[in-house]
PDB file as gemmi writes it, atoms N, CA and C in Angstrom:
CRYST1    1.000    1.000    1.000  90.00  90.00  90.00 P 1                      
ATOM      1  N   UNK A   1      19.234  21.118-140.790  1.00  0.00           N  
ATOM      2  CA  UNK A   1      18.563  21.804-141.881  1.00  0.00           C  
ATOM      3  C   UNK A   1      19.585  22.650-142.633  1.00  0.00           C  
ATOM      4  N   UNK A   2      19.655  22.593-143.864  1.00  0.00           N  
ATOM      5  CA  UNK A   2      20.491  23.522-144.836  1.00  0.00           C  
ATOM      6  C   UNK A   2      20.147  24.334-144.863  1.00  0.00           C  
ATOM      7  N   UNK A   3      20.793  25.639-144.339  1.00  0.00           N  
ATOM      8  CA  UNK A   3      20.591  27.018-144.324  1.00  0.00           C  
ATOM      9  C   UNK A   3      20.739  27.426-145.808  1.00  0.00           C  
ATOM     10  N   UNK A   4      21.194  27.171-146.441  1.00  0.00           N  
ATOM     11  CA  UNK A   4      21.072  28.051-148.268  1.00  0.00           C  
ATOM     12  C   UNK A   4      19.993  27.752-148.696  1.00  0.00           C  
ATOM     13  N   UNK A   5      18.758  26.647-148.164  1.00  0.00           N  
ATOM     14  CA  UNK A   5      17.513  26.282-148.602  1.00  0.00           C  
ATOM     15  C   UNK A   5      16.620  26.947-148.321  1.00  0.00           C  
ATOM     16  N   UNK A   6      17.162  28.226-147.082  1.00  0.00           N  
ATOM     17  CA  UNK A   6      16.137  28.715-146.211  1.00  0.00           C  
ATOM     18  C   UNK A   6      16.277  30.347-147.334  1.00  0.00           C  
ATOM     19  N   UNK A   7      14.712  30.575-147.380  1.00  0.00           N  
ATOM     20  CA  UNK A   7      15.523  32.146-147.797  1.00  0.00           C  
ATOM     21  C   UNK A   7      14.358  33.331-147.159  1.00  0.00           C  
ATOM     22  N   UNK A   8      14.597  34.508-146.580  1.00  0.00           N  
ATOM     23  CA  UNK A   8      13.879  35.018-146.088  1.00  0.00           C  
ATOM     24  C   UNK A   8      13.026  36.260-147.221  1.00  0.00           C  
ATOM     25  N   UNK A   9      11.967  36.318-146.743  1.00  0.00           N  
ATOM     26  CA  UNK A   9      10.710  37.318-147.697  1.00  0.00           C  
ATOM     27  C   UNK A   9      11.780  38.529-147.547  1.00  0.00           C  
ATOM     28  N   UNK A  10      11.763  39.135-149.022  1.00  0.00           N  
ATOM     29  CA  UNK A  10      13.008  40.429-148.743  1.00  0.00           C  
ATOM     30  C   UNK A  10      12.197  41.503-148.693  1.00  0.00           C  
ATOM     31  N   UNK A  11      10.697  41.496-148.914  1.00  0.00           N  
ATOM     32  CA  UNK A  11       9.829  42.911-149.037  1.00  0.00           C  
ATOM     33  C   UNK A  11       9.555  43.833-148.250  1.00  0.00           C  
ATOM     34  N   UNK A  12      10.015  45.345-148.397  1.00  0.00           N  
ATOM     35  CA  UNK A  12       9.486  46.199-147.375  1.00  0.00           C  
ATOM     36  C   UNK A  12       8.337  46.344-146.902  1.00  0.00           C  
ATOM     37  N   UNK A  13       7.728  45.961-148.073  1.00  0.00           N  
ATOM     38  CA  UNK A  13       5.580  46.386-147.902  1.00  0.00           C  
ATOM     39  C   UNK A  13       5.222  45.176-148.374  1.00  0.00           C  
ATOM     40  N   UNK A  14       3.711  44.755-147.375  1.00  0.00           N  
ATOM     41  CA  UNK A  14       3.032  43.611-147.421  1.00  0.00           C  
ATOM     42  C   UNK A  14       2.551  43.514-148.977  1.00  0.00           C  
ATOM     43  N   UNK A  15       2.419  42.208-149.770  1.00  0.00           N  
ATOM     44  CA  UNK A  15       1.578  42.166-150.847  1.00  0.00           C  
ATOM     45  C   UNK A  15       0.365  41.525-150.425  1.00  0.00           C  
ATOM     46  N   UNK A  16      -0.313  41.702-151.474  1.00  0.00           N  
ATOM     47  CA  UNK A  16      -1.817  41.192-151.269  1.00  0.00           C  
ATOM     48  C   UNK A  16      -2.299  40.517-152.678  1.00  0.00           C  
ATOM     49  N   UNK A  17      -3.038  39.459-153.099  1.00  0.00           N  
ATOM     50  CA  UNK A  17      -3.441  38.861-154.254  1.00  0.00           C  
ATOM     51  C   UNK A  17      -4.748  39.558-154.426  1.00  0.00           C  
ATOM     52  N   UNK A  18      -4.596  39.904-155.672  1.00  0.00           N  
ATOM     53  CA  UNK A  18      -5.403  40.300-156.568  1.00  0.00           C  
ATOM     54  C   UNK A  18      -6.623  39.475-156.682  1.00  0.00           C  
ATOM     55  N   UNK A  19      -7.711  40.370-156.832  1.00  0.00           N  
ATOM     56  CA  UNK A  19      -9.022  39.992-157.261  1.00  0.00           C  
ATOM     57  C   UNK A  19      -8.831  39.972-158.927  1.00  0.00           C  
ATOM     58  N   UNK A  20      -9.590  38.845-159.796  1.00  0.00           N  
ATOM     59  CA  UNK A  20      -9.801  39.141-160.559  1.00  0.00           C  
ATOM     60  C   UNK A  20     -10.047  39.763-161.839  1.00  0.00           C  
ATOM     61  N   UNK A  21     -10.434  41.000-160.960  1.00  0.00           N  
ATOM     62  CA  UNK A  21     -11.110  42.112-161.824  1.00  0.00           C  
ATOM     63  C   UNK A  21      -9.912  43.292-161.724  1.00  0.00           C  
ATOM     64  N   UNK A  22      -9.061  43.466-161.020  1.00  0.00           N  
ATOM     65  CA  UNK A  22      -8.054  44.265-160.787  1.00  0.00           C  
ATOM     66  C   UNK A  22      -6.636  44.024-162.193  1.00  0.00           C  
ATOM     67  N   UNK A  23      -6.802  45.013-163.134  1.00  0.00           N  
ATOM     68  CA  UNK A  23      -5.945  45.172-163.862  1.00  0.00           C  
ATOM     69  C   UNK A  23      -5.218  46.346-164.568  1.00  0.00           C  
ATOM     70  N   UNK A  24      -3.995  45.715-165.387  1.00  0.00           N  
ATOM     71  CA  UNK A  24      -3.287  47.354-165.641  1.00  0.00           C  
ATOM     72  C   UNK A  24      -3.107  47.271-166.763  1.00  0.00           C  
ATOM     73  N   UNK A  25      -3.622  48.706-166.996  1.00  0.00           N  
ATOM     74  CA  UNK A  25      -3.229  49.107-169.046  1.00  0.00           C  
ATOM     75  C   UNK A  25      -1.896  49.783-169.453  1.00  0.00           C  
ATOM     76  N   UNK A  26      -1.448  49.214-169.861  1.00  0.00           N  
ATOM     77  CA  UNK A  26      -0.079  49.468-170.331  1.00  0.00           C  
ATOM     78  C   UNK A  26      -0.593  50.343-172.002  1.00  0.00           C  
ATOM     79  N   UNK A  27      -0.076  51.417-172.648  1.00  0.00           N  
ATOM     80  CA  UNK A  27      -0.218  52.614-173.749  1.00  0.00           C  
ATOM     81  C   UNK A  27       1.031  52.322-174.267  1.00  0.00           C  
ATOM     82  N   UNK A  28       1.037  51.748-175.744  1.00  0.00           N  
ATOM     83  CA  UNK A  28       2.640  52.218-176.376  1.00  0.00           C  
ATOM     84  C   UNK A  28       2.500  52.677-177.503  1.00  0.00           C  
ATOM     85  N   UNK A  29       3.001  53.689-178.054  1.00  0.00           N  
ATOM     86  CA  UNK A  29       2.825  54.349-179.590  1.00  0.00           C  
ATOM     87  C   UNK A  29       2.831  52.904-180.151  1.00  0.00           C  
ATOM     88  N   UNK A  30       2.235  53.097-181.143  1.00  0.00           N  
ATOM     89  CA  UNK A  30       2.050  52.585-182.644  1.00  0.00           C  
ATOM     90  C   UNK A  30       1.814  51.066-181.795  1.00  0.00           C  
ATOM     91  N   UNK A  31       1.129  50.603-181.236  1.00  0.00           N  
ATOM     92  CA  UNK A  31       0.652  49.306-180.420  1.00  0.00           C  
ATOM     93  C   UNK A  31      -0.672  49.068-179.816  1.00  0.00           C  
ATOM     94  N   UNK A  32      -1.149  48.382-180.057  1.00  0.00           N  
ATOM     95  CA  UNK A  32      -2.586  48.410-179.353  1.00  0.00           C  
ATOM     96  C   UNK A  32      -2.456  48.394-177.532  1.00  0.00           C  
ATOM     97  N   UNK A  33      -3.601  48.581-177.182  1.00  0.00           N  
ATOM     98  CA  UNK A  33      -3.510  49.064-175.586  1.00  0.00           C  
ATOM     99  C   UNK A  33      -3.668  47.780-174.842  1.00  0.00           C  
ATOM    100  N   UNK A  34      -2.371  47.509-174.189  1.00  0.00           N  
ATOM    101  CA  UNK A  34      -2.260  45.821-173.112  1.00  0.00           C  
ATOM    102  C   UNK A  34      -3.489  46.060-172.276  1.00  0.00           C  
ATOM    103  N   UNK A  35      -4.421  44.958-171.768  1.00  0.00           N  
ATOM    104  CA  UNK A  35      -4.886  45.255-170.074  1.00  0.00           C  
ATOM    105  C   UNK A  35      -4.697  43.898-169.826  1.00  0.00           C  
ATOM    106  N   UNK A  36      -4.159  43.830-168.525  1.00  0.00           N  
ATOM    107  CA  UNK A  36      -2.980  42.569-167.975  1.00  0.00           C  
ATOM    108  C   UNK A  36      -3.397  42.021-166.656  1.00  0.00           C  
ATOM    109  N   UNK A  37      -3.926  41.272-166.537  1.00  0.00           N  
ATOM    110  CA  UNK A  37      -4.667  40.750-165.247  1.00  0.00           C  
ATOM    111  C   UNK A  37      -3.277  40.976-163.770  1.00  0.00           C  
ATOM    112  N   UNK A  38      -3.874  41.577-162.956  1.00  0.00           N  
ATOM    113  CA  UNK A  38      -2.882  41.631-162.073  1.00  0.00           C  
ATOM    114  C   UNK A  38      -2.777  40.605-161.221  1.00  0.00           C  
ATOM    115  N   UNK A  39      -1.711  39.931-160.707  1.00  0.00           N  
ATOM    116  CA  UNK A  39      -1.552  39.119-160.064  1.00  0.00           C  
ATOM    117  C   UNK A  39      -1.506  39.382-158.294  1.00  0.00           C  
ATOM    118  N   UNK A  40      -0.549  40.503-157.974  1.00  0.00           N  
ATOM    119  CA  UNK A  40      -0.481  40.719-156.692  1.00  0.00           C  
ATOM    120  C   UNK A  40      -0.112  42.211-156.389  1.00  0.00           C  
ATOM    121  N   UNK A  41      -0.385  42.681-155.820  1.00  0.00           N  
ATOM    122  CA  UNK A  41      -0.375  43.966-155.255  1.00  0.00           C  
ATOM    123  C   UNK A  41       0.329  44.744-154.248  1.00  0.00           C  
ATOM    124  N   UNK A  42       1.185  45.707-154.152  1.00  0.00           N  
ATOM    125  CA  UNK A  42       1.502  46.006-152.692  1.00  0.00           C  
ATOM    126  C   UNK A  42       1.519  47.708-153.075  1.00  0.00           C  
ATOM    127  N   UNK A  43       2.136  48.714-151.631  1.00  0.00           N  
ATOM    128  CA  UNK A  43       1.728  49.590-151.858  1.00  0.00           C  
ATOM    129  C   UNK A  43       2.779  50.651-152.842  1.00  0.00           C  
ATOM    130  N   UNK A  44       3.834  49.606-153.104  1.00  0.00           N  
ATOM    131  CA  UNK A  44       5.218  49.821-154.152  1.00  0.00           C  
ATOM    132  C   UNK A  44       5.028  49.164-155.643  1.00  0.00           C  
ATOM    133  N   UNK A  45       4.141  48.271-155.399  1.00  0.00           N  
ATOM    134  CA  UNK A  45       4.493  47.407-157.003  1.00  0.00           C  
ATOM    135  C   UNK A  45       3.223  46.628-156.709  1.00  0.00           C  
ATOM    136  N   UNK A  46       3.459  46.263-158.665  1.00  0.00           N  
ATOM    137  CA  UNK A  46       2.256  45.215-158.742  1.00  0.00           C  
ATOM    138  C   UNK A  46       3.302  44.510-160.018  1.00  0.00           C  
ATOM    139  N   UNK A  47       2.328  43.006-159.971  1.00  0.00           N  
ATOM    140  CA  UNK A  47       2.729  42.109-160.480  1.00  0.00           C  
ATOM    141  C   UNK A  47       1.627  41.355-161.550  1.00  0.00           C  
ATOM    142  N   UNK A  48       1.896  41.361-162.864  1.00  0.00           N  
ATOM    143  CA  UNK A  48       1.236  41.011-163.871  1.00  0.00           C  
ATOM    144  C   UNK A  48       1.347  40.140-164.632  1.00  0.00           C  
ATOM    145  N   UNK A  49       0.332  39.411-164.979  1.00  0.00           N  
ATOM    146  CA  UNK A  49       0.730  37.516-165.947  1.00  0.00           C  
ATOM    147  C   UNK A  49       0.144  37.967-167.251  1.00  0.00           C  
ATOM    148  N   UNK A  50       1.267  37.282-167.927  1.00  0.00           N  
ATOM    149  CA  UNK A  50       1.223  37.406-169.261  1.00  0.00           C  
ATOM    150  C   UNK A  50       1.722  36.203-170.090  1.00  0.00           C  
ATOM    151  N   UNK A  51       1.416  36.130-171.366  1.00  0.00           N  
ATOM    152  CA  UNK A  51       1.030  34.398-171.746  1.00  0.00           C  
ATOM    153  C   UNK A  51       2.690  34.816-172.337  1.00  0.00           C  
ATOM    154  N   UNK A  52       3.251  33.989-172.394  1.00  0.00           N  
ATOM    155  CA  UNK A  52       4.688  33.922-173.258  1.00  0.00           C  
ATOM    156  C   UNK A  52       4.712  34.269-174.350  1.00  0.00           C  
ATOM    157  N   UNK A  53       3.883  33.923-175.193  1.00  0.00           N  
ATOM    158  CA  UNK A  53       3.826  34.166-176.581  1.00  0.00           C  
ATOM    159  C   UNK A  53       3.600  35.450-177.194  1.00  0.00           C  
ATOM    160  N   UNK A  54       3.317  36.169-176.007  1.00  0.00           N  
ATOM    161  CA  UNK A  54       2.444  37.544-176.496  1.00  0.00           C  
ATOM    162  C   UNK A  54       3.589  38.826-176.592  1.00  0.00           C  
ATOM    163  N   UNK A  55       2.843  39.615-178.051  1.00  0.00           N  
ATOM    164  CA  UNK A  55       4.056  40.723-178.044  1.00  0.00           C  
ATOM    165  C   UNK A  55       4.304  41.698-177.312  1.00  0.00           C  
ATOM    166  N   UNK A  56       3.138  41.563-176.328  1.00  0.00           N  
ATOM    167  CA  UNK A  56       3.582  42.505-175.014  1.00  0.00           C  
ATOM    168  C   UNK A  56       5.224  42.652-174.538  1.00  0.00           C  
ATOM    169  N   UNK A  57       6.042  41.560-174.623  1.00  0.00           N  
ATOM    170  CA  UNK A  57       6.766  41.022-174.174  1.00  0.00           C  
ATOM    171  C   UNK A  57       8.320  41.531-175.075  1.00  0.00           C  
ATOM    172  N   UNK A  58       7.625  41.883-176.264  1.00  0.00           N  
ATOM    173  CA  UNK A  58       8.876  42.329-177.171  1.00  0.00           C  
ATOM    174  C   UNK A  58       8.745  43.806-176.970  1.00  0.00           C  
ATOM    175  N   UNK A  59       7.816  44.477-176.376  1.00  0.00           N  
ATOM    176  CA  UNK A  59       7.685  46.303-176.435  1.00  0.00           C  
ATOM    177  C   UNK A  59       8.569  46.396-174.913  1.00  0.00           C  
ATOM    178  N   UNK A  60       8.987  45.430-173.976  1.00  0.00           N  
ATOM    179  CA  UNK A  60       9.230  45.811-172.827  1.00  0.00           C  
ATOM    180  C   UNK A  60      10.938  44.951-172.412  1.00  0.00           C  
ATOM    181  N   UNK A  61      10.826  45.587-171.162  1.00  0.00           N  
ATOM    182  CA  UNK A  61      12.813  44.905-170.957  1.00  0.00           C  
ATOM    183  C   UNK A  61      12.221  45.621-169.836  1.00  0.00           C  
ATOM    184  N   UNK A  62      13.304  45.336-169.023  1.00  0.00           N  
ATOM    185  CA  UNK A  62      13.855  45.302-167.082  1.00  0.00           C  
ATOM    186  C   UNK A  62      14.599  46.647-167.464  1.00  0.00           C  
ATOM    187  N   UNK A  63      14.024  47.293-166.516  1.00  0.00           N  
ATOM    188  CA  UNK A  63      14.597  48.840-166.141  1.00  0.00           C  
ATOM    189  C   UNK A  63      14.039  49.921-167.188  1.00  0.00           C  
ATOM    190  N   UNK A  64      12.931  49.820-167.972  1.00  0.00           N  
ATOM    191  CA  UNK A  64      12.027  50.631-168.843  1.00  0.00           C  
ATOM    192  C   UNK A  64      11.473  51.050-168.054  1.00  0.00           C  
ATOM    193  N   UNK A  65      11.233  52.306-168.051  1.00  0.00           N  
ATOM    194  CA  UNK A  65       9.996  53.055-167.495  1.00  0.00           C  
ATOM    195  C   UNK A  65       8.992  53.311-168.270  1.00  0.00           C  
ATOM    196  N   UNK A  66       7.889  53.436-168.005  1.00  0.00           N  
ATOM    197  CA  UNK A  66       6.600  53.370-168.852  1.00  0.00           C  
ATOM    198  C   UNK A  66       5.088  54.163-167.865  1.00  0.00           C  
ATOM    199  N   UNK A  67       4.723  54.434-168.328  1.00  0.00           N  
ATOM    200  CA  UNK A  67       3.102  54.829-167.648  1.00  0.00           C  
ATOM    201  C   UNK A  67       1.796  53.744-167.593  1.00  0.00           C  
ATOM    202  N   UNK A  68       1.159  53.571-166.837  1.00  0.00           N  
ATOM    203  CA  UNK A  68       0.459  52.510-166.377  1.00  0.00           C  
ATOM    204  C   UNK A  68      -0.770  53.269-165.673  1.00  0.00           C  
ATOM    205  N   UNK A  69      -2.304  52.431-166.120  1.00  0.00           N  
ATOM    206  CA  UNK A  69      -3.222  52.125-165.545  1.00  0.00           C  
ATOM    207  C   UNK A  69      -3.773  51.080-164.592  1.00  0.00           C  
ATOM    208  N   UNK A  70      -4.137  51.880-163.441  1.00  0.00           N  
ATOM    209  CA  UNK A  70      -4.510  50.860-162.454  1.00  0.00           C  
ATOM    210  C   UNK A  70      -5.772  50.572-162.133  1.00  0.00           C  
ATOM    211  N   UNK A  71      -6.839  49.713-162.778  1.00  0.00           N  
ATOM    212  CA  UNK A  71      -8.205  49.622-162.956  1.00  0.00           C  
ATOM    213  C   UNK A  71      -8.396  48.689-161.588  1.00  0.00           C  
ATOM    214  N   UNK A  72      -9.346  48.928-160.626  1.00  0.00           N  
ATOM    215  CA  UNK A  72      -9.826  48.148-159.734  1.00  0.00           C  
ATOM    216  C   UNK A  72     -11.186  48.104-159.560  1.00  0.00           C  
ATOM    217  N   UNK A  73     -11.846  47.768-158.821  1.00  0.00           N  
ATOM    218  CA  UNK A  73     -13.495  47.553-158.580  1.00  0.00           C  
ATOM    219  C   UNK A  73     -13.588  49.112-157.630  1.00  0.00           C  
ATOM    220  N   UNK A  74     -14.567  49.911-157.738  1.00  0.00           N  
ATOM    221  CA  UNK A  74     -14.895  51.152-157.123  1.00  0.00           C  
ATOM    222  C   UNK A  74     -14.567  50.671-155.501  1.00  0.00           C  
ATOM    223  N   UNK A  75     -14.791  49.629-154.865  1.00  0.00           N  
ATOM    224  CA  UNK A  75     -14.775  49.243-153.716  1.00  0.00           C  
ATOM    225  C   UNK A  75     -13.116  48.872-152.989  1.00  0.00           C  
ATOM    226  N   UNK A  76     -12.656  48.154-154.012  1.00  0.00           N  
ATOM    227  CA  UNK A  76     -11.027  47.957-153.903  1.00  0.00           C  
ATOM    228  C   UNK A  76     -10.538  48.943-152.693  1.00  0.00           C  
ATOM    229  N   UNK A  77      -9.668  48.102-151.639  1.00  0.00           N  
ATOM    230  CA  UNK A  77      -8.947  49.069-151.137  1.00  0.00           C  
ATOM    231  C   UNK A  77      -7.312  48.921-151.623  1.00  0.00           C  
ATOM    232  N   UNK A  78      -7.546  48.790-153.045  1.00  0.00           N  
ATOM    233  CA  UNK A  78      -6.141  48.751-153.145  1.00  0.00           C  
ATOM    234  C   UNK A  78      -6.050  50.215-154.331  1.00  0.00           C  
ATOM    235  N   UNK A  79      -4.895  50.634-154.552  1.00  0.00           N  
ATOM    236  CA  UNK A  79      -5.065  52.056-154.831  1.00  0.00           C  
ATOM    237  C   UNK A  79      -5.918  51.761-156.875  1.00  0.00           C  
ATOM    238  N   UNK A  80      -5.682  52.876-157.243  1.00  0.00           N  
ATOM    239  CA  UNK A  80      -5.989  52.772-158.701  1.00  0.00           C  
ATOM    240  C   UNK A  80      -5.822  54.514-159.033  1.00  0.00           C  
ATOM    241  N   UNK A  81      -5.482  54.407-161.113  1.00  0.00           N  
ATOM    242  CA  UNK A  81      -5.516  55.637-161.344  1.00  0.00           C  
ATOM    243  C   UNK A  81      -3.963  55.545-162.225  1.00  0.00           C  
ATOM    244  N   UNK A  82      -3.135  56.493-162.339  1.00  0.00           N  
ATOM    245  CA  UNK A  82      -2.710  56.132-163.459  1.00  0.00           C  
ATOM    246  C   UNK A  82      -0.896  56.848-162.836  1.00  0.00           C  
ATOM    247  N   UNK A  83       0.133  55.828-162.848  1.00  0.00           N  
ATOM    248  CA  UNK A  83       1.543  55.839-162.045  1.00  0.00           C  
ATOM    249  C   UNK A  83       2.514  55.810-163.193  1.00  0.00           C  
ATOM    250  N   UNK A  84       3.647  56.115-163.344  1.00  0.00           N  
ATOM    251  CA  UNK A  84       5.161  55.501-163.590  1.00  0.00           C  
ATOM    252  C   UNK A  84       5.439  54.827-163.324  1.00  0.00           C  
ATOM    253  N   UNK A  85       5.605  53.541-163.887  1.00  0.00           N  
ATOM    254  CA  UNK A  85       6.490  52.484-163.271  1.00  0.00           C  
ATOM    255  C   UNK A  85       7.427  52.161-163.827  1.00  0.00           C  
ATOM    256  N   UNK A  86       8.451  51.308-163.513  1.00  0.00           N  
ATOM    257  CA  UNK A  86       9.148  50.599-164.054  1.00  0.00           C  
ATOM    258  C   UNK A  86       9.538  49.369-164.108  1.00  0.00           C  
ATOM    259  N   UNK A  87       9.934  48.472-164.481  1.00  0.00           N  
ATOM    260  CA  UNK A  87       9.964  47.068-164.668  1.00  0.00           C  
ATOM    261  C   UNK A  87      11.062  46.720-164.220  1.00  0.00           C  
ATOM    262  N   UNK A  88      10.636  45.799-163.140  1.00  0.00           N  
ATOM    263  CA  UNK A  88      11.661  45.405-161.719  1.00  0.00           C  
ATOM    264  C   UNK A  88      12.456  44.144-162.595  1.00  0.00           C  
ATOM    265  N   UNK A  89      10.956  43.225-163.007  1.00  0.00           N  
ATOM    266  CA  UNK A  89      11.818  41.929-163.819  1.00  0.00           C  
ATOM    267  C   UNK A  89      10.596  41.539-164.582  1.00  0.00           C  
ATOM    268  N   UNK A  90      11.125  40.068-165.135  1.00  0.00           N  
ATOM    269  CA  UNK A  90       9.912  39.208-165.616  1.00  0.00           C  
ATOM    270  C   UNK A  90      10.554  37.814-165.539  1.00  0.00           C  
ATOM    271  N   UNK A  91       9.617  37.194-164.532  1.00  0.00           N  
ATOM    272  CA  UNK A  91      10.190  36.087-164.418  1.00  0.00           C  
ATOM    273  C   UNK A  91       9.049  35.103-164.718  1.00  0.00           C  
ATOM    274  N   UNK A  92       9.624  33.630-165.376  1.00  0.00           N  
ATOM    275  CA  UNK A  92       8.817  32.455-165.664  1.00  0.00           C  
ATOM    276  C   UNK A  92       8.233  32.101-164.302  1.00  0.00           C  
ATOM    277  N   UNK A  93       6.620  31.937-164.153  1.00  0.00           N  
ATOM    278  CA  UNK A  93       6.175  31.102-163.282  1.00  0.00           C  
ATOM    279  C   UNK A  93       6.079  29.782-163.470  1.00  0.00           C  
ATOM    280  N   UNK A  94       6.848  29.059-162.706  1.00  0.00           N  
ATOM    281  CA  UNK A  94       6.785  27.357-163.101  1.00  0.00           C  
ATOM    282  C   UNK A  94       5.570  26.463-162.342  1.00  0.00           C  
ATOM    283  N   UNK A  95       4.689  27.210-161.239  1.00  0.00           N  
ATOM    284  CA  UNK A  95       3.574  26.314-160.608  1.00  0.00           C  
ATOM    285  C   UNK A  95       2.453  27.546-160.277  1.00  0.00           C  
ATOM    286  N   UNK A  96       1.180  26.599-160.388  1.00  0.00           N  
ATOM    287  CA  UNK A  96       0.003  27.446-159.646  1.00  0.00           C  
ATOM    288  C   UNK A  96      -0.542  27.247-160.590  1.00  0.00           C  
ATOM    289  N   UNK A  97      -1.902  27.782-160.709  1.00  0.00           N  
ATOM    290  CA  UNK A  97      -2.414  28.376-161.587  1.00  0.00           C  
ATOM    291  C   UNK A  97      -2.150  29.338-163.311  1.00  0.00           C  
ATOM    292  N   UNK A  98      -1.147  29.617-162.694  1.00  0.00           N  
ATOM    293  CA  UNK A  98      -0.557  30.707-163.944  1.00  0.00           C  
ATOM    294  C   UNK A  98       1.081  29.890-164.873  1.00  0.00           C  
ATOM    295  N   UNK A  99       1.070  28.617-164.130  1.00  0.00           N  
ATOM    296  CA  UNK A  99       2.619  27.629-164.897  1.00  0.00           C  
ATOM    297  C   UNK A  99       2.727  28.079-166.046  1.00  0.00           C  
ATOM    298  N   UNK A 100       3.281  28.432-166.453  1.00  0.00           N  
ATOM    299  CA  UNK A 100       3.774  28.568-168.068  1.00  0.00           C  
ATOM    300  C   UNK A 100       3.641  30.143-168.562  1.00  0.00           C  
ATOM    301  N   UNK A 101       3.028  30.689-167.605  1.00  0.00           N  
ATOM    302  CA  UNK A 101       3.409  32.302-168.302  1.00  0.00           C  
ATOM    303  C   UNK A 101       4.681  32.997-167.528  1.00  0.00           C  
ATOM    304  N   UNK A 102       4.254  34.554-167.810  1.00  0.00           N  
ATOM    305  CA  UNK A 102       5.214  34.845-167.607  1.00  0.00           C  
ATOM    306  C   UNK A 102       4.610  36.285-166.191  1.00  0.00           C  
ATOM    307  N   UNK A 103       5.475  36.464-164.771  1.00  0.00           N  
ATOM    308  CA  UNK A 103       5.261  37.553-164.326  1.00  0.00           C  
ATOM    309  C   UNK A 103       5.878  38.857-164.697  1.00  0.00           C  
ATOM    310  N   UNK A 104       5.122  40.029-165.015  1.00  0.00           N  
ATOM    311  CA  UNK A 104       6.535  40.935-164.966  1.00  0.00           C  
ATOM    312  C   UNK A 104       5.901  42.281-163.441  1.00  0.00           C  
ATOM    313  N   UNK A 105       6.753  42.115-162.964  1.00  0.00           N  
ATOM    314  CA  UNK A 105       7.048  43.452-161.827  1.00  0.00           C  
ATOM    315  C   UNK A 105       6.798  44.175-162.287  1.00  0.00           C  
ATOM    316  N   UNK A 106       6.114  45.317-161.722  1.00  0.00           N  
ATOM    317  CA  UNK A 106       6.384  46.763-161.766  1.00  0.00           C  
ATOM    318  C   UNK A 106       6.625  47.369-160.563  1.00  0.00           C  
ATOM    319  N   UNK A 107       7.501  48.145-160.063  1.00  0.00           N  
ATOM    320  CA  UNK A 107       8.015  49.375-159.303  1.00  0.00           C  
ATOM    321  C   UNK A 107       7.109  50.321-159.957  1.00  0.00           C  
ATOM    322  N   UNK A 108       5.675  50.913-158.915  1.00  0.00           N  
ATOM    323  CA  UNK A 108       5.295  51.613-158.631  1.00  0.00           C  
ATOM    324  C   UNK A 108       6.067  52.931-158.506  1.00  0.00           C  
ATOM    325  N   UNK A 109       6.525  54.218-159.188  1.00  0.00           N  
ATOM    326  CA  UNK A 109       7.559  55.452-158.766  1.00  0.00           C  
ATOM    327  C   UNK A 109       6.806  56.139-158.582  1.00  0.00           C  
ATOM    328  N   UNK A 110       5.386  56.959-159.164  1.00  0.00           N  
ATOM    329  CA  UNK A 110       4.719  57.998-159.035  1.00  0.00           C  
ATOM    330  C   UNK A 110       3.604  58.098-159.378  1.00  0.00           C  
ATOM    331  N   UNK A 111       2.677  58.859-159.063  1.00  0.00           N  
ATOM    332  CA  UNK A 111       1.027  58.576-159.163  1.00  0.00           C  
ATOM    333  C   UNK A 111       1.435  60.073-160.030  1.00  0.00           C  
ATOM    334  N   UNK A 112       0.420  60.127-161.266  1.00  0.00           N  
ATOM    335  CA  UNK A 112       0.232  61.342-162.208  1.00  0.00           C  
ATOM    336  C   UNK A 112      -1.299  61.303-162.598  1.00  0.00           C  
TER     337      UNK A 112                                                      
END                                                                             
């Protein structure tokens, strides 16, 4: 077996997939207000799909910090309420459900 094929999960904290209904509002002056279906969850970051085309995509870049809403179902045990994050990456998803958009990370820094 080719060991460079093998690659190990690098995450400190478990993720978890998102329900549905679990999403985040992104606020930018002079821009209307994003809400971004979340994809996956952990207790550091969340992960959000977004269609390629969309100008979400021109207000943001890797290593921006920004303020974020975390909308979940009252029941959710996943957190919600409103953090700092910053943008880990955005990478093309090429399979699943979501092929052709785009993920972008967030690094979870602080609950406000």
């Amino acid at each position: 077996m080719n060991k460079e094929l093998i690659s190990a999960e690098k995450r400190l904290k478990p993720r978890y997939p998102a329900l549905s209904e679990h999403m985040v509002v992104f606020a930018f002056p002079n821009a209307p207000l994003y809400q971004l279906k979340a994809k996956d969850i952990s207790e550091t970051g969340i992960g959000v799909i977004v269609k390629p085309d969309s100008t979400f995509l021109d207000l943001i870049e890797v290593g921006q910090e920004t303020n974020v809403e975390l909308l979940a179902p009252q029941e959710s045990r996943h957190m919600q309420g409103c953090y700092r994050a910053r943008i880990a990456h955005i990478t093309d998803l090429e399979e699943g459900r979501f092929k052709g958009h785009k993920l972008v990370a967030l690094e979870l820094k602080s609950k406000y």
